[in-house]
Steps between C-alpha positions, in 0.01 A plus 500: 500500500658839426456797714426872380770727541487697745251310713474377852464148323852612318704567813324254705690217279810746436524427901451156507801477161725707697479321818524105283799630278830366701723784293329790658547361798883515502428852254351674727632362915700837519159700406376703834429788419119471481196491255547637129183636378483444072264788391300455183364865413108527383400379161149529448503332167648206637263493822724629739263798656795642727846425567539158688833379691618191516596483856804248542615412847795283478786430789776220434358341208163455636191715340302562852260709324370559120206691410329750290362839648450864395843667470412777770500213737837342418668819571631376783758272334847550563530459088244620242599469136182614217485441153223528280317098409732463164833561710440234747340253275868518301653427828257225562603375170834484580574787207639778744689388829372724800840652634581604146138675440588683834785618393361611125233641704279294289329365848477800787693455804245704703618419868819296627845446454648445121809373648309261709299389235859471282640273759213284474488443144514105477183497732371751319550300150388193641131673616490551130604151428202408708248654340576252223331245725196671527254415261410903364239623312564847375173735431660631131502146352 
């Protein structure tokens, strides 16, 4: 069954892949620096009435936490990167690593540490990786 992106059905099972894939786990054990909260802005042609976070609580290669809600309320992540639907559907596709869109500003570093998120960038390509295991149904296709 594949899950509309973004959905609560979508990071529900992006939760459950990140927490049954063994290479995040040793990706990500140094990761402690709280949730990371994955924008996507408002698109009202592709249903998405207001801009929605994905709020991703992870802590030593465990997801704790992975949800959908309003942006406004994930603005209390220690990270928050935005990018319009198109931007993180290429990263979900594996076209455009997430560290490199950061850095060509292609994906907004709204709140938190580049440097941090630099250091991490093996956990941060093996999120990505995930994805891959979630079965994803995009709303343009």
């Amino acid at each position: 069954m594949s899950h509309l992106f973004p959905s609560p059905e979508w990071a529900a099972a992006y939760k459950e892949a990140i927490n049954t894939n063994p290479k995040y786990k040793v990706a990500g054990k140094e990761w402690t620096h709280g949730a990371v909260a994955m924008v996507v802005k408002a698109d009202a042609s592709l249903g998405i009435d207001q801009d929605m976070a994905v709020w991703l609580d992870i802590d030593r290669g465990v997801c704790t936490d992975c949800r959908m809600m309003p942006a406004s309320e994930a603005q209390g992540a220690p990270f928050i990167i935005v990018a319009d639907y198109a931007r993180w559907k290429t990263v979900i596709k594996k076209e455009l690593d997430p560290i490199k869109g950061m850095m060509q500003n292609k994906l907004k570093l709204t709140k938190g540490h580049m440097p941090t998120m630099v250091k991490y960038v093996n956990s941060s390509r093996e999120l990505v990786e995930t994805t891959s295991l979630v079965a994803t149904k995009f709303r343009d296709e």
